[in-house]
C-alpha positions as CSV (number, residue, x, y, z in Angstrom):
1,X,17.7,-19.9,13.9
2,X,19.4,-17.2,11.8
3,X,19.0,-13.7,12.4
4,X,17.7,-13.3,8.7
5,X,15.3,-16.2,9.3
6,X,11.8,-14.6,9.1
7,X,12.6,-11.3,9.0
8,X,12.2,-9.7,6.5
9,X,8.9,-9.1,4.9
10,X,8.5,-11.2,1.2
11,X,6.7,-8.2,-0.5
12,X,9.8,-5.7,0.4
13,X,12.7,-8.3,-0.2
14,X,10.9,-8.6,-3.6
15,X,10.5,-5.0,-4.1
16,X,14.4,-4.6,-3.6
17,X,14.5,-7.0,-6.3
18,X,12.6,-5.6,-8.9
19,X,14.5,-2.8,-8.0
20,X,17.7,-3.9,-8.6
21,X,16.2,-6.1,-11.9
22,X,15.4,-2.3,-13.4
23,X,18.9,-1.4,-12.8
24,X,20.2,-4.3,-14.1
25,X,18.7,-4.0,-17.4
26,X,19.8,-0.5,-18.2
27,X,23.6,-1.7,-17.8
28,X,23.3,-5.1,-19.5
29,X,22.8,-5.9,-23.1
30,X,18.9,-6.6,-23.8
31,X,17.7,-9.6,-25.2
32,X,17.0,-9.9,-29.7
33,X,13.4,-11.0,-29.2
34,X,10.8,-8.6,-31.0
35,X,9.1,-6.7,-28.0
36,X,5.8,-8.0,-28.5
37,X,7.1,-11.0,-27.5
38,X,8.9,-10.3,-24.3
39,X,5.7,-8.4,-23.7
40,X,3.0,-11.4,-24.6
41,X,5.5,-13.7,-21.7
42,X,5.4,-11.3,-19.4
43,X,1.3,-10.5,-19.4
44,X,1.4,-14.5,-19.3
45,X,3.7,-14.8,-16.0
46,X,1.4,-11.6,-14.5
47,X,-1.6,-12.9,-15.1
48,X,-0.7,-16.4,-13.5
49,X,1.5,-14.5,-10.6
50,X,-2.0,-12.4,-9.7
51,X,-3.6,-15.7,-9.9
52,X,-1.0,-17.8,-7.6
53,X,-1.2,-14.9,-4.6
54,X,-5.0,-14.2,-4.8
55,X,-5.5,-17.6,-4.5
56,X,-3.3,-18.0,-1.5
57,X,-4.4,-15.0,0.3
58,X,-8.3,-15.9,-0.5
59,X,-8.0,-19.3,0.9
60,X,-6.1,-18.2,4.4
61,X,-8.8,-15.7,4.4
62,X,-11.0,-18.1,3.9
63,X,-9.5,-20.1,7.2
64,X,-9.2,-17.0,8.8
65,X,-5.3,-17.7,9.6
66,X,-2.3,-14.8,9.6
67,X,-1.2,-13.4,6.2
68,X,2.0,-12.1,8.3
69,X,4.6,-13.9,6.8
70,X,7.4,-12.8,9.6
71,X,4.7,-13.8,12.2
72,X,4.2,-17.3,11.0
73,X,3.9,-18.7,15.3
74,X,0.3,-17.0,15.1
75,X,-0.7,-19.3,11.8
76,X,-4.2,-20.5,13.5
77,X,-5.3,-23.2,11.3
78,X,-3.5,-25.5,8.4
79,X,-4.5,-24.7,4.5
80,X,-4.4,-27.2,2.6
81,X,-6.9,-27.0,0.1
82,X,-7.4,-25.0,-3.6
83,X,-4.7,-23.8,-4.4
84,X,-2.6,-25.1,-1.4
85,X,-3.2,-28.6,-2.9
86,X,-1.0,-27.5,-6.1
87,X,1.9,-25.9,-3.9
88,X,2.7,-25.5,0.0
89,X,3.9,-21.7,-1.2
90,X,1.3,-19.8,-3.5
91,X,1.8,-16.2,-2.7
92,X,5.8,-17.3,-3.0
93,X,5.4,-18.7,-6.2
94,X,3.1,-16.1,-7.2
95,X,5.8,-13.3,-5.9
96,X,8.6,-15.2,-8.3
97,X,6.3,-15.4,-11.1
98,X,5.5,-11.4,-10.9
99,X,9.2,-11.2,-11.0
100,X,9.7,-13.0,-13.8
101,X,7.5,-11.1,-15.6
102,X,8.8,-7.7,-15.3
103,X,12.3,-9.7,-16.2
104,X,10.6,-9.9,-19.3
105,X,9.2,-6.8,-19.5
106,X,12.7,-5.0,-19.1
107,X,13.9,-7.0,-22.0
108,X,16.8,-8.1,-20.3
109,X,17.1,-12.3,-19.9
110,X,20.2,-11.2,-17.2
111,X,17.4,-10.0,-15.1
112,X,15.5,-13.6,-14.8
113,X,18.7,-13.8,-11.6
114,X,16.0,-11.6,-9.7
115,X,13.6,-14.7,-9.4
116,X,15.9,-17.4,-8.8
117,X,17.8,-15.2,-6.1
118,X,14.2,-14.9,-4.6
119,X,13.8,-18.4,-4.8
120,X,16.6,-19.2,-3.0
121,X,16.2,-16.8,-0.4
122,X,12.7,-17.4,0.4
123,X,13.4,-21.2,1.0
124,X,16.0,-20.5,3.3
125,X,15.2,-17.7,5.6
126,X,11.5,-17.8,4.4
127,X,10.2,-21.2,4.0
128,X,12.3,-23.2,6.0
129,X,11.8,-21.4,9.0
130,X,8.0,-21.6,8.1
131,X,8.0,-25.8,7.7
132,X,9.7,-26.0,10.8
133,X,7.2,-24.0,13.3
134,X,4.4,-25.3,11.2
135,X,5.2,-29.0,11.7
136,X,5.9,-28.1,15.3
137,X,2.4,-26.7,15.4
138,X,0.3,-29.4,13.4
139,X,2.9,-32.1,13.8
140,X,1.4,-35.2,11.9
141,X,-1.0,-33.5,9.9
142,X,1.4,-30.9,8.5
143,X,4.7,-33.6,7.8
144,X,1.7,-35.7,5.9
145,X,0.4,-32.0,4.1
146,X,4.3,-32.2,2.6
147,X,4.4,-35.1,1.7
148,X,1.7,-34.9,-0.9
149,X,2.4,-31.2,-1.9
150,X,5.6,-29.8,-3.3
151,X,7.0,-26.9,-1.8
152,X,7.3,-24.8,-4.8
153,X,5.6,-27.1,-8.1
């Protein structure tokens, strides 16, 4: 395993982000689309970003499992109902749709790097890690949970 594997929380590497997306867009050119638009998208991507990590965090709630992300070993039961049916990664996909929002938002198409860059991050030192101690700990069940769901859509 990496040293990055697992380590760093998904709510502050996506924090950095959005960070950096804000800076980003007061040094590069902003996109021609009227405002409103930009602004009608991004509400869109919000509202379905709210609704991706609720969902997620309602349903391991619901199976009373760890929301801890970095402490995936303590993960008590497998999810893999509701939402977990749609995608294996809710509360990521939900993350990466927040983030494309406020690309929106800013005005600045440049910014839409932000999500992709936590895309691929996540999968590597995020998910990856994630499938591998889950399928460890549920064996069977859990390589059978991935082959019916998709790991992002």
């Amino acid at each position: 395993m990496n040293s990055l594997d697992n380590r760093i929380p998904p709510p502050l590497f996506a924090l950095i982000l959005a960070v950096l997306m804000w800076l980003a867009a007061r040094w590069l050119p902003t996109t021609p689309l009227p405002r409103g638009m930009l602004y009608g998208i991004a509400a869109v991507l919000l509202i379905a970003g709210i609704f991706f990590s609720a969902s997620g965090v309602t349903s391991f709630r619901r199976a009373r499992t760890t929301l801890n992300p970095v402490k995936i070993e303590e993960a008590s039961s497998l999810v893999t109902s509701g939402i977990y049916g749609i995608t294996r990664n809710p509360m990521y996909v939900g993350v990466s749709l927040v983030l494309c929002a406020w690309a929106f938002f800013l005005g600045c198409l440049w910014t839409l790097v932000g999500p992709a860059v936590f895309v691929a991050y996540m999968t590597r030192f995020q998910i990856i890690p994630e499938e591998h101690m889950l399928a460890v700990k549920f064996g069977e069940s859990y390589r059978s949970y991935c082959r019916r769901v998709r790991r992002w859509f």
